[in-house]
N, C-alpha and C positions, 0 to 999 in steps of 0.2 A: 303114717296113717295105716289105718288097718286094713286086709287085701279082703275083706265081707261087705259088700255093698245092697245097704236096703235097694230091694226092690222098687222101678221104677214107677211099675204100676199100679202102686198101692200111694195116694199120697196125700197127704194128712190133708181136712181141713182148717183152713184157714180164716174162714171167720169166726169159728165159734170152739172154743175148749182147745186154741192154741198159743200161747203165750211162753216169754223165757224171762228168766229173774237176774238181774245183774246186782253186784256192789256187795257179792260175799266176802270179799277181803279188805274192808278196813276197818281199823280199830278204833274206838270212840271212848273215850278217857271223860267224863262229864268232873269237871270241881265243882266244889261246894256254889262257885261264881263265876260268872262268866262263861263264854263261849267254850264247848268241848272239845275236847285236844283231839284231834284224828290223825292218823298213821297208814301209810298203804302196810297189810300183812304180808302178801305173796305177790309176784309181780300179776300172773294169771289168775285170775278167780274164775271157779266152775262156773259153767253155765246151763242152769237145767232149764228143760225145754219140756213142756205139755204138752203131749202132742192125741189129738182125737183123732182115729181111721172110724168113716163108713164104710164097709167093705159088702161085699156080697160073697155068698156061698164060697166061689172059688175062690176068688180074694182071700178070705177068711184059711183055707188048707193054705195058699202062698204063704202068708203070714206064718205060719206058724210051720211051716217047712222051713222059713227063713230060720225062726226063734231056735228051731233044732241046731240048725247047719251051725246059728255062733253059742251053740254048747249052754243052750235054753235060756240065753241071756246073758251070760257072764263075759263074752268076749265083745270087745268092742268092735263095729259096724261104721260105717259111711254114711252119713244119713243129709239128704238137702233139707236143708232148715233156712230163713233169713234173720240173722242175730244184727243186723243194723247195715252191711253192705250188698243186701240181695240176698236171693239164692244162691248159696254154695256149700257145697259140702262139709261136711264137719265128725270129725272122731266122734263116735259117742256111745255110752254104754247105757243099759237100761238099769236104771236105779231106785226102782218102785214097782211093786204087785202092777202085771198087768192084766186089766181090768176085760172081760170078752164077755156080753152080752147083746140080747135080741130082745124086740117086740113084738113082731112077727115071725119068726126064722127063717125071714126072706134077706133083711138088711142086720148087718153086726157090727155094733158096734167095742172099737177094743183101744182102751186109753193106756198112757203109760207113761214115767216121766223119763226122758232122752238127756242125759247130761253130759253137754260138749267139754271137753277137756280144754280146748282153748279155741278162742275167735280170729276172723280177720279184724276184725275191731280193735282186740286187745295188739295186734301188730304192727307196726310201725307201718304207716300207707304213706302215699304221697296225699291224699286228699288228708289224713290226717296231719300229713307235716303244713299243708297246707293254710289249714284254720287259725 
């Protein structure tokens, strides 16, 4: 893991413009007939994450005191997200224009897509061995 940890205090909304996409690695083979042949590609598949901050004024300098410190984006970060076992931590690097706007220039808002390099989910758990 990476030793850059998003800021605490900044933390994404969650009901609305925050979502993560699963099932980048497998391969789907369609014949002329019948059901399509599928394959896993990689054992890990990415996992990008949407993530929306409302931040305010100061908020807003953290943020992007952060984006400085990991080299305006390119290094990856620690960031809490829940990809299907809760909240917890996750590698991730920022993989998309991030977006910083206002309506007023009291509230800011600033979107960006966060892609985990890998899950608890995709790890071997006891609740998964379980199922």
């Amino acid at each position: 893991m990476s030793d850059y940890i998003f800021p605490a205090s900044l933390k994404p909304i969650v009901n609305k413009g925050y979502s993560h996409t699963r099932g980048g690695n497998i391969t789907r083979v369609s014949p002329q007939g019948g059901m399509p042949r599928q394959s896993r590609d990689t054992y890990y598949d990415v996992v990008p994450i949407n993530v929306a901050l409302v931040l305010s004024a100061f908020q807003r300098q953290i943020f992007w005191s952060f984006i400085q410190k990991i080299d305006g984006g390119a290094s990856s970060f620690q960031m809490n997200h829940d990809t299907g076992n809760g909240i917890e931590p996750h590698n991730v690097l920022i993989t998309s224009d991030i977006n910083d706007q206002t309506d007023n220039g009291v509230y800011w808002t600033i979107t960006f897509t966060a892609t985990a390099e890998r899950t608890s989910v995709q790890d071997q758990s006891c609740l998964g061995d379980r199922l």
